[in-house]
Structures are given as structure tokens and as C-alpha cells.
C-alpha positions as CSV (number, residue, x, y, z in Angstrom):
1,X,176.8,-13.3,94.6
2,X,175.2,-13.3,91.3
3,X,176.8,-15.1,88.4
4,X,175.4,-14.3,84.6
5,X,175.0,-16.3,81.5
6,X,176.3,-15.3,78.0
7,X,174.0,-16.5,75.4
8,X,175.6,-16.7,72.1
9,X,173.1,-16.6,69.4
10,X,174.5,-17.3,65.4
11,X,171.8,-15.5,63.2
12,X,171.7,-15.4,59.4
13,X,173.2,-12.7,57.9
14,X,169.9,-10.8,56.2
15,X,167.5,-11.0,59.7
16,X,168.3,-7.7,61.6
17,X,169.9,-8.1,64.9
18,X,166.7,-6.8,66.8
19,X,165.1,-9.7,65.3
20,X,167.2,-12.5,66.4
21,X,166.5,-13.9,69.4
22,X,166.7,-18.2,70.7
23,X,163.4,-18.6,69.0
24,X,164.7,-17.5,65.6
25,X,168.6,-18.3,65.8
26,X,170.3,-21.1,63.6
27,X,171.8,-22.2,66.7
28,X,171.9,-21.0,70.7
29,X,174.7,-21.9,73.6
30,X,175.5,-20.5,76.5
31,X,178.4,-20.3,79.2
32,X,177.9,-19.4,82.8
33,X,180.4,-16.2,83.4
34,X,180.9,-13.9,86.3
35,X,179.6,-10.6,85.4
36,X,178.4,-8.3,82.9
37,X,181.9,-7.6,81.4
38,X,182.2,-11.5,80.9
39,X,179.1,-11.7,78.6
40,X,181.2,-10.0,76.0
41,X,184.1,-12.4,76.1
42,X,184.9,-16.0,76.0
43,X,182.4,-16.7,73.4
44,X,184.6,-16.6,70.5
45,X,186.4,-20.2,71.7
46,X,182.6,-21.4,71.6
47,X,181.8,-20.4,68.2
48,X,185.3,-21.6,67.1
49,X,184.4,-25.0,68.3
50,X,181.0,-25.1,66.7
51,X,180.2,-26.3,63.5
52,X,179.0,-22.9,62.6
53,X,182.2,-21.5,62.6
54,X,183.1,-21.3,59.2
55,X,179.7,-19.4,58.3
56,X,180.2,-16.7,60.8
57,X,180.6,-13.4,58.8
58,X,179.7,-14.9,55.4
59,X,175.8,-15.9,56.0
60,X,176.2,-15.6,59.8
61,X,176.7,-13.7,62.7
62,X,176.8,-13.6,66.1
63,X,174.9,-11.7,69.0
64,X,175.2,-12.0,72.9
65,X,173.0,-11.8,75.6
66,X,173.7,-11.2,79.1
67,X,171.5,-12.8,81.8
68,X,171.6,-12.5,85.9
69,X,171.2,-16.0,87.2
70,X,170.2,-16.3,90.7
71,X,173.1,-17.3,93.4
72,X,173.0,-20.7,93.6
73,X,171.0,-21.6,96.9
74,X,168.9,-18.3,96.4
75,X,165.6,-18.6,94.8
76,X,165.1,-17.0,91.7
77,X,163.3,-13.7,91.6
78,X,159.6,-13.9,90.4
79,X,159.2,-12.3,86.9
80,X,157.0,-9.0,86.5
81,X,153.8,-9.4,86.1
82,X,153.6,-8.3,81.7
83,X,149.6,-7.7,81.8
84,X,149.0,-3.9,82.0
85,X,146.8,-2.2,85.2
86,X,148.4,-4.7,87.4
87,X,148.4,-3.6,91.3
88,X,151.2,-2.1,92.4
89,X,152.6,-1.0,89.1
90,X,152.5,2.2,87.7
């Protein structure tokens, strides 16, 4: 069985959410959860223990991510090929 990861992002207040990502986050965790429903809990005892707390809806706020991690003993899938024309795409 899969299990996912949530991964909390705390972004600054004036960079719009499609824009914040782990490259341009003040800071990034994550917790192993689950499933998909889990993503969108639990994080708030995260960010309550982080020194970021206190910024979080003043110059801050936070966005989750949900991510399939393989089962453990299972390989992980190979990513999609992103160059366009590749065989066997469409």
C-alpha cells in the first residue's frame, strides 16, 4: 500500500500561491501520512512548532502538497519522460 507525504510550504504573504513551491518557500517540512485526506491535516502541530509560527497570517502563509511515495520495498515508479515527441506518448 501506498503512503503519501504532506509537504508544508510557509510562503511570504505577497508571492501568489501558484508561485510557491520548495524552491521559493521561506521554509519546507514534511510528514509521511496515509492518504490523500491526511495531506490536509496534521500540519498545523508542525507549523505550531516551528519558528515560523508567529509569522503565519501576518507575512506568511502556508500551502500543502500531497505526494504518493512508493510502498516501502516497491521501487519507485520511473518519472515521464517531459521532452515532447517522445515514443509512446501522444
Amino acid at each position: 500500500m501506498d503512503v503519501f507525504a504532506a509537504i508544508i510550504l510557509v510562503c511570504l504573504s505577497g508571492m501568489p500561491p501558484e508561485d510557491c513551491d520548495e524552491r521559493t518557500a521561506l521554509d519546507v517540512q514534511s510528514i509521511e501520512v496515509a492518504n490523500e485526506v491526511e495531506c490536509t491535516q496534521g500540519w498545523q502541530e508542525v507549523i505550531a512548532r516551528s519558528p515560523r509560527a508567529r509569522d503565519i497570517g501576518t507575512s506568511a502563509y502556508v500551502k500543502t502538497l500531497c505526494r504518493r511515495l512508493p510502498a516501502r520495498g516497491r521501487p519507485a515508479p520511473a518519472a515521464p519522460d517531459p521532452r515532447p515527441g517522445t515514443p509512446g506518448r501522444g
